[in-house]
N, C-alpha and C positions, 0 to 999 in steps of 0.2 A: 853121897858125893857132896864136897863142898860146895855148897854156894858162890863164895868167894873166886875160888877157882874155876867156876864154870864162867861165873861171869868174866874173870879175866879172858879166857880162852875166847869166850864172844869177841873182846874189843882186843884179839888178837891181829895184826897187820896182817896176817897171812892171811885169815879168812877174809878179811875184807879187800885183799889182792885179788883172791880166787873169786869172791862174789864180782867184781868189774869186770876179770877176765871172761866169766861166762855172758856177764851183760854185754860185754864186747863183742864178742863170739854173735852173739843174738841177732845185736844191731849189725855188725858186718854181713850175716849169714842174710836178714831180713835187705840189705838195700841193694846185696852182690844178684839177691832174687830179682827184684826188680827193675836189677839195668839190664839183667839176662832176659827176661820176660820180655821191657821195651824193644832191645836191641834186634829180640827173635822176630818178634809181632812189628817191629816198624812203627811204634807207637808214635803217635803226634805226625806221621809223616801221609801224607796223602796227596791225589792226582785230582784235580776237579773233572768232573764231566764237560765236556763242551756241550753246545747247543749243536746236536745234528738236525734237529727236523727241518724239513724239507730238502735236505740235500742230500744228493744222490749217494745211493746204499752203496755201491764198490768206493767212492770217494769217501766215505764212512768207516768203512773198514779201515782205510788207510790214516787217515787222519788218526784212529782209537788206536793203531801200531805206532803211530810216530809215538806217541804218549803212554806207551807200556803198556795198553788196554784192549782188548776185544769187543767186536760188536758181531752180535748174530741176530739174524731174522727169525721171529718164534714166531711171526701171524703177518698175514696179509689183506688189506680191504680196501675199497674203493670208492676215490673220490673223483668226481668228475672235473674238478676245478683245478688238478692240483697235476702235476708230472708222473708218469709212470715209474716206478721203480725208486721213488721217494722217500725216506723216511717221515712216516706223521707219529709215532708214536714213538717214545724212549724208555726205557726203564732199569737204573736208575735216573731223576729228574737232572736236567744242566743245571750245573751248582755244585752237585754235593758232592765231598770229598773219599775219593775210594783207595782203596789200595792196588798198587800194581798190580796188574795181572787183571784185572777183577772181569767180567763179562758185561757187555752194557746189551739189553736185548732189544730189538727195535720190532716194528711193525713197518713195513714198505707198502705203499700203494700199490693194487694190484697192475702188473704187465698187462694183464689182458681185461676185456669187459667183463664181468661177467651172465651169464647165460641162466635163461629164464624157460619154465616150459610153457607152453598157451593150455591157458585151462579149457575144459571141455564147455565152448561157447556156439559151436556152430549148428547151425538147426537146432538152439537148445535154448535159446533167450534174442532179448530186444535189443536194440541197437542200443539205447540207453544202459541197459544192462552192460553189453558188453562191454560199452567204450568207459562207465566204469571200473569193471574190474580192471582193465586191460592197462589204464592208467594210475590205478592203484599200484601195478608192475611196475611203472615207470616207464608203461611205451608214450610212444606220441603216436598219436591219431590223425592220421590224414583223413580228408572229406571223402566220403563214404561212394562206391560202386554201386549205380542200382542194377536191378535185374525186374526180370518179369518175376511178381511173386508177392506174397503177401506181406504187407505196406510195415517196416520198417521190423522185419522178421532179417538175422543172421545167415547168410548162404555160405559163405565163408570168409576168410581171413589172410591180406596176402602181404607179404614181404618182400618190393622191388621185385612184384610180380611175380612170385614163386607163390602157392598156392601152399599152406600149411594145414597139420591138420593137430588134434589135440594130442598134448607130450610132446611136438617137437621144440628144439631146444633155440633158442631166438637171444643173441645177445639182448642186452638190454639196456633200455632208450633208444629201442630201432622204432625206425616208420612203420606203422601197421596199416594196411585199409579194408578196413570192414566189406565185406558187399554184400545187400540188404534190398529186401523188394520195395520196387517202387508204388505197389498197389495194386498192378494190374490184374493180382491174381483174382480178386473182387470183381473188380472190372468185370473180366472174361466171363466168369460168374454168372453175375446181370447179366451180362449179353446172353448166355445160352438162356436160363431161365425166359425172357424176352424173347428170344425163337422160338422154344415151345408152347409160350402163349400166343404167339403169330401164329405156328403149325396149330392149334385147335382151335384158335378163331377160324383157319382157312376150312375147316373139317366140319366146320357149324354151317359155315355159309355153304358147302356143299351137300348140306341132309338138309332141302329143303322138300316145301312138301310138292307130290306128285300131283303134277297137271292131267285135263284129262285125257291127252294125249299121250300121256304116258298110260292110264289104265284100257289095260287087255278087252274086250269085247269079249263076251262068250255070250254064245246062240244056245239056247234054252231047248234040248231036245223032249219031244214029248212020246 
């Protein structure tokens, strides 16, 4: 093949028409992608999150529908300072920017207290023990019931005067009151041991020795 002639054929108009046409093609086909992409995807466009926490969870919901968004409750816990049925937790954070539709998940303060079992305390430890554990629960301790019984020993355990026993189930930060021996069971103790040394002292003073009007005479037969 000529040389000459191929090279003309190179710096031929037409191939270098059809080389642009397909650059053309490229770049159209590459930026036609990407406004289709953004346009699909909403790209650059997005909803801010509002700040829900602490405000109330059906007013939550409403508010995320005015604004093309959902909120659903995934978990619930309890604060004692704060409104029942609250929002404390969000996720994602107020601020960032989401897409329509998107789900915002929250956490509400629980509706109700929740409920604690009483550990196996009674007849079973000290008053200091108990009150303890009892407010490591988070109860509160009211001043303690004595009874007759041995001195600051566990009898039981009552709640607005219902008498509980271990496992049942006791909201919690309720009033508990212990009731615990006052000592007397000692006391009574002493006392009896104390009688019975009274009864053998009275048993000693009575084996004394015989006078001799108490011993018998006998006539010596022969």
């Amino acid at each position: 093949m000529d040389i000459k002639a191929f090279f003309h054929k190179f710096a031929s108009w037409h191939l270098w028409l059809n080389l642009l046409a397909m650059v053309a093609v490229v770049v159209l086909l590459f930026f036609g992608l990407k406004w289709w992409l953004n346009a699909y995807t909403h790209h650059g466009e997005g909803i801010e999150v509002p700040d829900f926490y602490g405000m109330d969870y059906r007013k939550a919901i409403e508010e995320a529908e005015d604004l093309g968004l959902r909120v659903v409750a995934n978990d619930s816990t309890y604060i004692k300072d704060m409104q029942a049925g609250v929002v404390v937790v969000q996720t994602p954070v107020k601020g960032m920017n989401v897409k329509e539709g998107r789900t915002i998940y929250v956490t509400i303060n629980s509706l109700t207290v929740p409920r604690i079992a009483i550990p196996d305390l009674i007849d079973n430890s000290s008053y200091r023990e108990a009150q303890a554990k009892l407010q490591a629960l988070n109860f509160h301790i009211l001043p303690p019931k004595l009874i007759d019984g041995e001195k600051d020993w566990v009898y039981g355990i009552q709640c607005n005067g219902r008498n509980l026993s271990a496992g049942d189930m006791v909201a919690r930060e309720s009033q508990l009151t212990l009731i615990i021996g006052n000592g007397a069971f000692g006391e009574i103790y002493e006392d009896f041991l104390d009688d019975i040394d009274e009864a053998d002292r009275g048993l000693d003073i009575q084996e004394e020795e015989p006078t001799e009007d108490d011993i018998d005479e006998f006539v010596e037969i022969e």
